[in-house]
C-alpha positions as CSV (number, residue, x, y, z in Angstrom):
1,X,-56.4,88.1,-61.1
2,X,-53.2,85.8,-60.5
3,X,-50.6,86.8,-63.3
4,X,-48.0,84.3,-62.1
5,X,-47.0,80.5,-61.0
6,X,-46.2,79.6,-58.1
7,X,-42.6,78.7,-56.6
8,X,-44.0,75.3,-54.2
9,X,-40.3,75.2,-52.7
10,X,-41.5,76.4,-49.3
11,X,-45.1,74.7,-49.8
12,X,-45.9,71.8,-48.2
13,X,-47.0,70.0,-50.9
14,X,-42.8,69.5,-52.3
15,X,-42.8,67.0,-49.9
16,X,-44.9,64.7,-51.8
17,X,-44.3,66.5,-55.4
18,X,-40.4,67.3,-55.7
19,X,-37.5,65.4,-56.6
20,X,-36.5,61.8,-57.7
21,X,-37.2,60.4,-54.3
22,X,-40.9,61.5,-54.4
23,X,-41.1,59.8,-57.9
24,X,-43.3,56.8,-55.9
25,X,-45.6,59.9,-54.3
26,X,-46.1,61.2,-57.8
27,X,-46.9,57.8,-59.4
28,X,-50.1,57.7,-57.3
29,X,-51.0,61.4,-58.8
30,X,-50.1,60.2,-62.6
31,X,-52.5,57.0,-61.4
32,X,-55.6,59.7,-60.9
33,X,-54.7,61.3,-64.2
34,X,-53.6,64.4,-62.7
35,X,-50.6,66.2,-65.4
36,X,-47.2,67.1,-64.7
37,X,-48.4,70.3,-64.8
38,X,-50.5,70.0,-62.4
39,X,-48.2,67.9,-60.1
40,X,-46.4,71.3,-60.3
41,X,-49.0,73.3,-58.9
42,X,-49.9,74.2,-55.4
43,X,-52.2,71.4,-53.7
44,X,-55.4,72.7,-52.7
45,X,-57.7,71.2,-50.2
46,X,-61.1,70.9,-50.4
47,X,-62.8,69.8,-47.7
48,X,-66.6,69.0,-47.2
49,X,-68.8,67.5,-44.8
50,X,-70.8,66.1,-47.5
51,X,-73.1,62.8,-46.7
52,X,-76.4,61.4,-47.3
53,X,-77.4,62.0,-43.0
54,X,-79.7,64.9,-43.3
55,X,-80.6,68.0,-46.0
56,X,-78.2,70.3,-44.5
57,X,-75.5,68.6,-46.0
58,X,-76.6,66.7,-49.2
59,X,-75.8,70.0,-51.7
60,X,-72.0,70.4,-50.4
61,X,-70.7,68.1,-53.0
62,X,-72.2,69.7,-56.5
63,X,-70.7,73.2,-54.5
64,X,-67.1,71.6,-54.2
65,X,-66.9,71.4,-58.1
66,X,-67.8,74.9,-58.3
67,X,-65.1,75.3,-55.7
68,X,-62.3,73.3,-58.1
69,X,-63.2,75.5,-60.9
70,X,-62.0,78.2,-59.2
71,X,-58.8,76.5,-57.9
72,X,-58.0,75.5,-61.4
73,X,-58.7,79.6,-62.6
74,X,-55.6,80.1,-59.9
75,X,-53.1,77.8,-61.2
76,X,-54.0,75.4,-58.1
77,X,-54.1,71.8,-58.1
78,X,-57.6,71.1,-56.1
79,X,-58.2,67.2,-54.2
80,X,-61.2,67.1,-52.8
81,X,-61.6,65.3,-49.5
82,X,-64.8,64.2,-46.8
83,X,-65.3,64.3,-43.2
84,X,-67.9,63.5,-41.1
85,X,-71.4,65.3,-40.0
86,X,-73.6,64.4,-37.2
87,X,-76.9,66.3,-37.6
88,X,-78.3,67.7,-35.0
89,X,-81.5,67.6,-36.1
90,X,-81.9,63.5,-36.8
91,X,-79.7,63.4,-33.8
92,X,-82.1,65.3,-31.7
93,X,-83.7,63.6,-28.4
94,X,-82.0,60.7,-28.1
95,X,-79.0,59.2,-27.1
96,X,-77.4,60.1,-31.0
97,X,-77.5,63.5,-29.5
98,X,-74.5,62.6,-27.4
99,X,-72.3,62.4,-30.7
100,X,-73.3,65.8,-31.6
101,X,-70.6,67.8,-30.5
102,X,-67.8,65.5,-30.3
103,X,-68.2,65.2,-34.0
104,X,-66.8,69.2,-34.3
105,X,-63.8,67.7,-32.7
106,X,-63.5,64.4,-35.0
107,X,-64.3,67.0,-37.6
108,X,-61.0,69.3,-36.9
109,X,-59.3,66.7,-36.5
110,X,-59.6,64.7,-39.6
111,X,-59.6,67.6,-41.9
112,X,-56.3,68.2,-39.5
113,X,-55.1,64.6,-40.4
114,X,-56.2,64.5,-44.1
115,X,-54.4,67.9,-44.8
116,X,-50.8,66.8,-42.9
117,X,-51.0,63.2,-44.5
118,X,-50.9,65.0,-48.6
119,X,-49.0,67.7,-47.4
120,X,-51.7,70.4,-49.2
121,X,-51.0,73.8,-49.3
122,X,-53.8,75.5,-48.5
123,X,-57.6,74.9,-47.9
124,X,-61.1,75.3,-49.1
125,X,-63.7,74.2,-46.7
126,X,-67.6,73.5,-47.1
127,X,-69.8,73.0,-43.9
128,X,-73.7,72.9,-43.9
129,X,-74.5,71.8,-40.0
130,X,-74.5,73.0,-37.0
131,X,-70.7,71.1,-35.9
132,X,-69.3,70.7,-39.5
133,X,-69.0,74.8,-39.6
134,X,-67.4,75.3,-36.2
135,X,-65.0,72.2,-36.5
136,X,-64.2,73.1,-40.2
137,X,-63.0,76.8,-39.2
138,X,-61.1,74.9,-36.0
139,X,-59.1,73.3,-38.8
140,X,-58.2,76.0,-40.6
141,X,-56.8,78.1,-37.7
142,X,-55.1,74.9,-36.4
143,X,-53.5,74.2,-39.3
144,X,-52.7,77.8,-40.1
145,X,-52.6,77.8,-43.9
146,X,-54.5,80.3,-46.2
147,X,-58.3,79.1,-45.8
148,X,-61.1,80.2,-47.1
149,X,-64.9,78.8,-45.9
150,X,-67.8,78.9,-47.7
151,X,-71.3,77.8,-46.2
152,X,-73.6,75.4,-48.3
153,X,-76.9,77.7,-47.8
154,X,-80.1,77.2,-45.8
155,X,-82.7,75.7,-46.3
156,X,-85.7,76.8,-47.9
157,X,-89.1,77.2,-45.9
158,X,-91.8,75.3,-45.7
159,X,-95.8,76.6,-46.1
160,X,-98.4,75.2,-43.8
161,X,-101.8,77.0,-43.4
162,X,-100.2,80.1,-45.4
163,X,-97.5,80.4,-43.7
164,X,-93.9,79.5,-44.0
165,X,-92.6,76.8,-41.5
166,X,-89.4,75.5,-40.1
167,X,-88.3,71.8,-38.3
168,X,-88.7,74.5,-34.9
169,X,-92.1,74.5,-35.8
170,X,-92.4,70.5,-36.0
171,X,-90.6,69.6,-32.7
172,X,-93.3,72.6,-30.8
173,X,-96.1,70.5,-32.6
174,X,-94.4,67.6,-31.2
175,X,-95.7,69.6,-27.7
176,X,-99.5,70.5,-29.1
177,X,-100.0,66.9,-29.9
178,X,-99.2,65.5,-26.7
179,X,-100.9,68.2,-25.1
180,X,-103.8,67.2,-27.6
181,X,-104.3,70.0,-29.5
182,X,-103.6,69.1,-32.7
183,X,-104.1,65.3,-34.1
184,X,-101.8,62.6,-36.2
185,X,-103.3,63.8,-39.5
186,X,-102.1,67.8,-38.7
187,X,-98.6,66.7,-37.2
188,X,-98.3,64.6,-40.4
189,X,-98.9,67.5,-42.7
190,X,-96.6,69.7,-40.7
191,X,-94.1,67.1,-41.0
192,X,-94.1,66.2,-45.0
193,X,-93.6,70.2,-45.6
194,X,-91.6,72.1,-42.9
195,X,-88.2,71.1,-45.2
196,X,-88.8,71.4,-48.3
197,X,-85.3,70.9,-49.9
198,X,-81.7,71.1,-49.4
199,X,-79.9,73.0,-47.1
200,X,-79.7,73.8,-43.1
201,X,-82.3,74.9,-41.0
202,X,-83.6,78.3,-42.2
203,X,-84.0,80.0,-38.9
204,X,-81.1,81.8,-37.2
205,X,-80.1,78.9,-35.5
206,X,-76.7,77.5,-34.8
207,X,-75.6,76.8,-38.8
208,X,-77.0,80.0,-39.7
209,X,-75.5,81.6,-36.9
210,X,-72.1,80.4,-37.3
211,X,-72.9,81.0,-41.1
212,X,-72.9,84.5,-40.1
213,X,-69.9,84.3,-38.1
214,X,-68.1,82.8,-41.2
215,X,-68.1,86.1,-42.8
216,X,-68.0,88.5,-39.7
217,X,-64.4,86.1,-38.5
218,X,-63.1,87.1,-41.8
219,X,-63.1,83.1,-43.3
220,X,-65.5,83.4,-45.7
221,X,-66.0,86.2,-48.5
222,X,-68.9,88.6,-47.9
223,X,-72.1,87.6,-48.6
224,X,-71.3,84.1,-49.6
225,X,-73.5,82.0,-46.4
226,X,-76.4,84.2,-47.5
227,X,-78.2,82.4,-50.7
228,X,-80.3,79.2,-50.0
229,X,-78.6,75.9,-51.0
230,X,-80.8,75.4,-53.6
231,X,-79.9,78.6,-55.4
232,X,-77.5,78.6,-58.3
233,X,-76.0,81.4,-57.1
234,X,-74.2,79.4,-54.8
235,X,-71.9,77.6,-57.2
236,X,-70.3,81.9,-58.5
237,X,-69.7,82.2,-54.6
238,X,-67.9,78.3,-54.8
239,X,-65.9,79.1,-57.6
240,X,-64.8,82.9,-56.1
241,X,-63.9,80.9,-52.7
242,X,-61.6,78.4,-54.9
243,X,-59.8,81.4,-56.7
244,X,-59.6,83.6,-53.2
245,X,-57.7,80.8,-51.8
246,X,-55.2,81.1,-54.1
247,X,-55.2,84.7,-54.1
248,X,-54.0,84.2,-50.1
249,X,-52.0,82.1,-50.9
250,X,-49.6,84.2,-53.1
251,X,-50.1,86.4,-50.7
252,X,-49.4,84.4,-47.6
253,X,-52.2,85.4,-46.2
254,X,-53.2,82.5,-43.6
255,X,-56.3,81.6,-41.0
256,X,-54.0,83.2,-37.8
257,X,-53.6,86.9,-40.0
258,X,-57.8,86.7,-40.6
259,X,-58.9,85.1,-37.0
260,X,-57.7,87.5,-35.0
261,X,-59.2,89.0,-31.1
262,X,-60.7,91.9,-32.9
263,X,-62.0,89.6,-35.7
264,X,-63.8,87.4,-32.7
265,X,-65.2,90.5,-31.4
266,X,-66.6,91.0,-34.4
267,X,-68.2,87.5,-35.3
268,X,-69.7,87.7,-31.4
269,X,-71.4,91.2,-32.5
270,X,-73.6,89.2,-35.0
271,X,-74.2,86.9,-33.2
272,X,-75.8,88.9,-30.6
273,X,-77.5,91.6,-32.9
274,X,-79.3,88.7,-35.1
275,X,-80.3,86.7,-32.1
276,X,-78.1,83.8,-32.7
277,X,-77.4,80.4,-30.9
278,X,-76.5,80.5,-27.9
279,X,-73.7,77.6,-29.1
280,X,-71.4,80.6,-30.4
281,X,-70.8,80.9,-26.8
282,X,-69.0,77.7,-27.2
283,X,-68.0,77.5,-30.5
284,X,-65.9,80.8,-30.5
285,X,-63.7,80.2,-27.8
286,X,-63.0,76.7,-29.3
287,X,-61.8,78.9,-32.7
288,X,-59.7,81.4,-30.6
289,X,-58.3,78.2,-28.8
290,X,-57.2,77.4,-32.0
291,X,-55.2,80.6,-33.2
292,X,-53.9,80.4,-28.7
293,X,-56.3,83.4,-28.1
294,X,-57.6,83.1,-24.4
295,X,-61.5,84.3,-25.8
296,X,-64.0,82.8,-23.0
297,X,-67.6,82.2,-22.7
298,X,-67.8,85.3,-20.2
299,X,-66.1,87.2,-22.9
300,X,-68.3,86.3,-25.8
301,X,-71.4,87.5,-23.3
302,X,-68.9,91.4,-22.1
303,X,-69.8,91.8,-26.2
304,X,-73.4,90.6,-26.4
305,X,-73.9,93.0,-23.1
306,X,-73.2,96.2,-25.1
307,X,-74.7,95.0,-28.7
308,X,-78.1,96.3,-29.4
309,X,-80.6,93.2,-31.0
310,X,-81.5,94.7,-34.5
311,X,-82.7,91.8,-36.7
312,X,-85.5,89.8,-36.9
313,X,-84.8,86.3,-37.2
314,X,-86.2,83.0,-35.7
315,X,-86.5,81.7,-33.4
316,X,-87.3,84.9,-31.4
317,X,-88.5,86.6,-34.5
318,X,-90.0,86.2,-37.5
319,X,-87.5,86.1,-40.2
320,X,-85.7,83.2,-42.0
321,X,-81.7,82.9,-43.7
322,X,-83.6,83.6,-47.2
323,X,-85.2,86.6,-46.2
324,X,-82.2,88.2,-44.7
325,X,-80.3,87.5,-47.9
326,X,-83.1,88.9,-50.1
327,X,-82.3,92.0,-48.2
328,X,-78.5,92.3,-48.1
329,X,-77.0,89.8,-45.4
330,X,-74.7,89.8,-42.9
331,X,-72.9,92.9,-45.2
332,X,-75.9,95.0,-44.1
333,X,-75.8,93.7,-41.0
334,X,-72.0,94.6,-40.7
335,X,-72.0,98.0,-42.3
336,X,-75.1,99.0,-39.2
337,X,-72.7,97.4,-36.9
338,X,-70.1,99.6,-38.4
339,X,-72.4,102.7,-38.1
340,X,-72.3,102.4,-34.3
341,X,-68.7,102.0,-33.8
342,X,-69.0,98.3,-33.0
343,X,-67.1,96.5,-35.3
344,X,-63.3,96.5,-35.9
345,X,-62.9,97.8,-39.8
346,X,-59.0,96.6,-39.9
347,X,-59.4,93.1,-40.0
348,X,-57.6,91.0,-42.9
349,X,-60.8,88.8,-44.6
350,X,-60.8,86.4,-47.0
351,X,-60.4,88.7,-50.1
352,X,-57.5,89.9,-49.1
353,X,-58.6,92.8,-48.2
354,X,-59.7,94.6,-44.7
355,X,-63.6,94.4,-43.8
356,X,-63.9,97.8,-43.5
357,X,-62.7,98.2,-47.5
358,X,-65.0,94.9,-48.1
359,X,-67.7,97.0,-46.4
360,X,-67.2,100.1,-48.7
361,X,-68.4,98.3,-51.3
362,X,-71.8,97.1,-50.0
363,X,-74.5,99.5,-51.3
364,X,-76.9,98.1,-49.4
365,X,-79.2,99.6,-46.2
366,X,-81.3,98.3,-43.8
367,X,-84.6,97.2,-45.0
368,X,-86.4,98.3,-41.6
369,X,-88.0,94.8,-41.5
370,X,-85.6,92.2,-41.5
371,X,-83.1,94.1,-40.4
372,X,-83.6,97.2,-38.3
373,X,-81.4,100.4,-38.3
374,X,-79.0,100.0,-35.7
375,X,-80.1,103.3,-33.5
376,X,-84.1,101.9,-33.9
377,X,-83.2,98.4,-32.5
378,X,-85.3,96.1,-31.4
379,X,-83.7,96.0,-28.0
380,X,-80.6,97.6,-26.8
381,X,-79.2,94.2,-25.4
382,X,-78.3,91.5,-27.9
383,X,-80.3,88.5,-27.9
384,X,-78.1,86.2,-26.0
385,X,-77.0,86.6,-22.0
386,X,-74.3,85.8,-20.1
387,X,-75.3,85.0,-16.4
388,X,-72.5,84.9,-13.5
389,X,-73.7,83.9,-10.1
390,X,-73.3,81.0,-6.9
391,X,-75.3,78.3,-9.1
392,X,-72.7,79.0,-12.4
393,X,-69.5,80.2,-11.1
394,X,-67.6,79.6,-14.3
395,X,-71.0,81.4,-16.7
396,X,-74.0,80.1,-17.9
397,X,-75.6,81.4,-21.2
398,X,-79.4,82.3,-22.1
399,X,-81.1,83.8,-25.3
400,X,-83.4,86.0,-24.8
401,X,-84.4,87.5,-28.4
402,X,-87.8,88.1,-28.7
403,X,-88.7,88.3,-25.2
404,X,-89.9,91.6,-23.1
405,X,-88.0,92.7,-20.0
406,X,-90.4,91.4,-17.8
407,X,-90.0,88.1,-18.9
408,X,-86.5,88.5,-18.2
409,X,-86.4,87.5,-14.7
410,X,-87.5,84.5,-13.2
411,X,-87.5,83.1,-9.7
412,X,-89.3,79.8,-8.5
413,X,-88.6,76.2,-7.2
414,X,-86.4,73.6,-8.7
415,X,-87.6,70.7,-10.2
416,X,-84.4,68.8,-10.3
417,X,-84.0,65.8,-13.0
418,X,-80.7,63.7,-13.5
419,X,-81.0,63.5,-17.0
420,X,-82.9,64.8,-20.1
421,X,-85.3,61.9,-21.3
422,X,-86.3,62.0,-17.7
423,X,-87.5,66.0,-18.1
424,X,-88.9,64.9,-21.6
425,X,-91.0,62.5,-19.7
426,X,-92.4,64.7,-16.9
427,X,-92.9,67.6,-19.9
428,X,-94.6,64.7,-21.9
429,X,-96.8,63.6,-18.9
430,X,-97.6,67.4,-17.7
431,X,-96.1,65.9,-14.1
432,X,-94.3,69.8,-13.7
433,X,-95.9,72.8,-12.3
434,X,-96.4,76.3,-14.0
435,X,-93.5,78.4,-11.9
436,X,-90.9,75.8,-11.3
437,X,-87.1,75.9,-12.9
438,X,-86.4,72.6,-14.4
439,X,-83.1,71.6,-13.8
440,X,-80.9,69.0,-16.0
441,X,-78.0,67.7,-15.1
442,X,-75.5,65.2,-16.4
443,X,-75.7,66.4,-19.7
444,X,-72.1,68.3,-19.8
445,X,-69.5,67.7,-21.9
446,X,-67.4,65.4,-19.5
447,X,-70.8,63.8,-17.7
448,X,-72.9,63.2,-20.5
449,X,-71.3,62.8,-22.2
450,X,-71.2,64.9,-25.3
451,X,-73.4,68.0,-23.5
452,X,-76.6,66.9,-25.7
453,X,-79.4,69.7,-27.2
454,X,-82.2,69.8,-24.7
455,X,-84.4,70.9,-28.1
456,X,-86.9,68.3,-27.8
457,X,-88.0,68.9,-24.1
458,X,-87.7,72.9,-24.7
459,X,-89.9,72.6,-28.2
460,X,-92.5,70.4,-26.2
461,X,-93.2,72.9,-23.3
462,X,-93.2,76.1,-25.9
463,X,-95.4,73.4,-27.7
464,X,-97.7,73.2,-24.5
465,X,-97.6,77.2,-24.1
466,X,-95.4,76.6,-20.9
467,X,-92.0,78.1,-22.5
468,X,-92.4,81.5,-20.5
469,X,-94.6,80.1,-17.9
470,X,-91.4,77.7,-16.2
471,X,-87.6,78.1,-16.3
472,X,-85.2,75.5,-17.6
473,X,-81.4,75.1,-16.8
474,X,-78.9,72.4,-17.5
475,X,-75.2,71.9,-18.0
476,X,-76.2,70.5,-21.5
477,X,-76.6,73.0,-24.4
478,X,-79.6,74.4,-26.2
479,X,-80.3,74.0,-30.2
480,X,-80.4,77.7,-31.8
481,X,-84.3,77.0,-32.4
482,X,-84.7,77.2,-28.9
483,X,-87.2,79.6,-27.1
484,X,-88.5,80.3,-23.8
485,X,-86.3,81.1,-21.0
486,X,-83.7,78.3,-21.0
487,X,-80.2,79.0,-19.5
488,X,-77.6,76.9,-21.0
489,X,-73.8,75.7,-20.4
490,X,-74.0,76.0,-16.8
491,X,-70.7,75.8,-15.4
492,X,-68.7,73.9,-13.8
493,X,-70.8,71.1,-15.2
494,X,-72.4,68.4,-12.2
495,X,-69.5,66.1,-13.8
496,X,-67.1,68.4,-12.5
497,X,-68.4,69.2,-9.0
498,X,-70.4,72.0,-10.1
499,X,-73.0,73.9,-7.8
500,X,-76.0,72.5,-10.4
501,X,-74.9,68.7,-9.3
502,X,-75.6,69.9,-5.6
503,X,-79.8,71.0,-6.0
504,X,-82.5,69.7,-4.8
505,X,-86.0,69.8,-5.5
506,X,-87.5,72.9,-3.8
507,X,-84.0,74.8,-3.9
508,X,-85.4,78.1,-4.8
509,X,-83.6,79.6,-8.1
510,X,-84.0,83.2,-9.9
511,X,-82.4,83.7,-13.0
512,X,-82.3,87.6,-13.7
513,X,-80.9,88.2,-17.5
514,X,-81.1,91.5,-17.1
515,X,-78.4,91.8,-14.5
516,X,-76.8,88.9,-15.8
517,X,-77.5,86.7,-12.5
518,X,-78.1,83.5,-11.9
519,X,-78.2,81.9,-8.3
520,X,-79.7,79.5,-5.6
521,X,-80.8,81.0,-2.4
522,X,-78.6,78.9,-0.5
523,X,-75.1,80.2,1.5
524,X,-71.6,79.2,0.3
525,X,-71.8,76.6,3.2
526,X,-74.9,74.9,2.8
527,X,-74.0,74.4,-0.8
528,X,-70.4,73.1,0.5
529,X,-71.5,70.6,3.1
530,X,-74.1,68.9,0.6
531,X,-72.4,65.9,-1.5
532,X,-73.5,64.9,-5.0
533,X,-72.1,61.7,-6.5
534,X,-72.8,62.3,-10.8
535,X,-75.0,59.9,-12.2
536,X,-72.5,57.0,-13.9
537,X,-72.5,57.0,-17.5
538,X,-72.5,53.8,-19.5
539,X,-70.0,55.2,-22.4
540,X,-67.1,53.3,-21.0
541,X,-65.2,52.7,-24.4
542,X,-65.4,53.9,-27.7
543,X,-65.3,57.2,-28.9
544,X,-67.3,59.0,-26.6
545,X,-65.6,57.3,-23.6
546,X,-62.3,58.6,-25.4
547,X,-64.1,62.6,-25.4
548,X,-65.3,62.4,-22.1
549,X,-61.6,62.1,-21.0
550,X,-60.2,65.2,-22.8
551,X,-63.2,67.8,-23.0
552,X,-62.6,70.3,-21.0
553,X,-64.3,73.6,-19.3
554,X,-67.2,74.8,-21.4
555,X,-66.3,78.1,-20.4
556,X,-63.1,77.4,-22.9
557,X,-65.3,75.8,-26.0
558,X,-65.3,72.5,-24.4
559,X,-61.8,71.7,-26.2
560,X,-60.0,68.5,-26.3
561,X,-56.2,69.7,-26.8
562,X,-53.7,71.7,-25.4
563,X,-54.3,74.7,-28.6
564,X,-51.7,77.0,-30.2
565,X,-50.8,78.3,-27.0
566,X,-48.6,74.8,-26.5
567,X,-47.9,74.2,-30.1
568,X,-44.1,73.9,-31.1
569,X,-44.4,73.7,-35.1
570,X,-46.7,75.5,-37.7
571,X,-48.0,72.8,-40.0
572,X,-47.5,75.3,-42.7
573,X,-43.7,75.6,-42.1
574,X,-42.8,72.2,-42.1
């Protein structure tokens, strides 16, 4: 418990709060009814990404009071404070999609913008989607203040026919009903139950996943993405979150001391024993970029390489967000981790304390269901791949949780398409043959661009029961409900001259995850002598237009400035 008040003198916040010259700032705070007291006290930001665009998102703003509660228990001053979202799953499919990941960016940067405007002290952010929780974290480490995160909870799932149901399962019955197996009246059903109240998508998709990572980085406080965002519950782990903050901040305790290399390491382990998106592969180096820590895409997959694949969730498995925190969480999850040797135990978290001494205090085990002892894994590889090879010389990226070795490897003719509605199509029409590796291009970060989901296309063959039966490859990305065997993040992207811009139809591919290969049998001079002009996009203004110029190498997080490495101020020390 804080004992004491705080001295603001080195704070940001005395730049709008001390002396007769900021008697003007202060005016403004008198004008919101906000005390001298409180003028006195440490400005705290709160930050959520709450909006009306999607379910993920709608319970972040009854969790922010909670938050304030807390602030206030710490002698802070808390202002609350909105960004964006883009939802991924209303975006899905369409040309919305595009907006999806340039919104982490707009994200960072406006929480960046918002927090040097008011000169706050020190931050408390709430994220429910798939680019809010990245882009959120981004800010913190950018702005290098004590930060803590808290997640606003999954979703609950949905019952159909007895069992329980995600949005996965409505974009694969998107696939059955063109392929006519189920009618208007079934897909309606599915439809009105799959989501049956706030939160993000329950499967370990890309929230969840990066949910995860929240607590594994060290940003958030153990155990606080696990309960549902209906759940009560939420609102103690809000208020804890609001005093923590303060807590680091007495102790000058910021984002750089928790978001560390070995604190990467350890949010990639996770990632790859729960089966999680294969966006962490871009989302993590875009977080080290933050803190100037060179953490790539091919590092991210040296980790998953080693980590064994020890709980169950979907899409490879069976398992949602609920039932994992029903039996622990990520803490279970950690302390198996821990059990191998795979986790570094000296890394500063949120609550001020290593994760190793956070971990001591989990009681705890593995349930054997959910989550599996870490010896008796499910497989000995994680659940996402890196691939290296002539057709992705910077990396490519593949889940693979939930599928046997055998389906590992997959070699067969390209079926090349220049963008994705034009896949969706053929996939719609059944115009592809069982064997061939679809290829989509034009869908990087630069050529899209905004390197769209491919979810739509991918949930209508698994939909058709073609996800194991063809191969799919693209530039673009992959939502973490994604199954089948769908390689990812190919790079460099067609945009940027990459070998995927040079295929043609026939090429003959074989993608081998367990040796971590991708290639196209062609030699390093036939690919050379064959010219590819990318398909032109029509973003030629606005915001997108403004992204494409910036983004660079997925391999990096598909970043759109220089980092910490080139920074020549801490916003913290101004």
């Amino acid at each position: 418990m804080l004992k004491k008040k705080f001295d603001k003198s080195k704070l940001p916040s005395r730049h709008v709060t001390m002396g007769p010259a900021r008697a003007p700032h202060r005016s403004y705070y008198y004008a919101m009814g906000i005390s001298e007291e409180e003028i006195a006290q440490p400005f705290i930001g709160v930050a959520t990404c709450w909006n009306e665009a999607a379910p993920c998102n709608i319970a972040l703003n009854r969790q922010a009071q909670a938050v304030k509660l807390g602030v206030k228990e710490g002698f802070g001053t808390p202002r609350e404070f909105t960004t964006i979202t883009v939802t991924d799953g209303i975006a899905m499919g369409h040309e919305g999609m595009r907006s999806s990941l340039a919104s982490r960016e707009a994200i960072a940067d406006t929480v960046e913008l918002t927090m040097r405007g008011h000169c706050y002290d020190a931050i408390v952010g709430l994220a429910g989607c798939d680019k809010s929780l990245p882009g959120m974290m981004m800010a913190m480490v950018r702005l290098n203040v004590p930060s803590v995160f808290i997640y606003g909870g999954s979703i609950m799932p949905g019952r159909y026919q007895g069992r329980d149901v995600t949005v996965q399962d409505v974009f694969e019955a998107v696939g059955r009903h063109q392929a006519g197996q189920n009618s208007d009246e079934e897909l309606r059903a599915l439809e009105k139950v799959a989501c049956p109240s706030a939160g993000a998508c329950g499967g370990q998709f890309t929230a969840n996943t990066m949910a995860c990572v929240s607590e594994a980085i060290g940003l958030a406080l153990l155990n606080s993405s696990g309960a549902p965002a209906p759940y009560e519950s939420r609102d103690a782990y809000a208020t804890a979150s609001g005093l923590a903050v303060m807590e680091l901040l007495e102790k000058n305790i910021r984002a750089r001391d928790v978001v560390t290399r070995k604190s990467l390491e350890n949010a990639a382990r996770v990632v790859a024993c729960t089966g999680g998106s294969t966006n962490a592969g871009l989302h993590l180096p875009a977080i080290a970029h933050e803190a100037g820590i060179e953490f790539t895409l091919q590092d991210v997959c040296d980790i998953f390489r080693d980590t064994p694949y020890f709980v169950d969730l979907k899409p490879g498995g069976q398992y949602v967000a609920k039932d994992l925190y029903e039996v622990g969480g990520v803490p279970v999850v950690l302390k198996e981790l821990r059990r191998a040797g795979l986790i570094h135990e000296d890394c500063m978290t949120a609550s001020g304390e290593t994760i190793g001494a956070a971990l001591d205090k989990i009681e705890g085990e593995a349930d054997g269901r959910v989550i599996y002892p870490v010896d008796k894994p499910l497989t000995k590889t994680g659940g996402v791949v890196g691939l290296m090879g002539n057709l992705a010389p910077e990396g490519a990226i593949v889940k693979v949780a939930g599928m046997s070795p055998e389906e590992q490897v997959f070699t067969g003719p390209a079926r090349v398409f220049e963008c994705e509605e034009d896949a969706f199509e053929a996939v719609k029409a059944r115009t592809y043959k069982e064997g061939e590796v679809i290829v989509i291009r034009n869908e990087g970060p630069r050529g899209g661009p905004g390197m769209r989901e491919m979810l739509a296309t991918t949930a209508a063959l698994s939909g058709q029961g073609m996800g194991k039966k063809v191969a799919l490859i693209t530039d673009g990305r992959f939502s973490g409900a994604t199954r089948g065997f769908c390689v990812g993040h190919v790079g460099p992207e067609a945009a940027q001259g990459g070998p995927i811009g040079k295929l043609r139809d026939g090429d003959m591919i074989t993608i081998d995850a367990i040796k971590g290969e991708i290639s196209v049998a062609l030699s390093d001079e036939e690919l050379a002598a064959r010219e590819y002009v990318p398909r032109e996009t029509i973003y030629a203004s606005g915001a997108l237009w403004k992204y494409a110029q910036l983004v660079g190498s997925t391999r990096l997080g598909a970043v759109t400035h220089p980092g910490a490495a080139e920074e020549k101020h801490v916003y913290a020390d101004l």
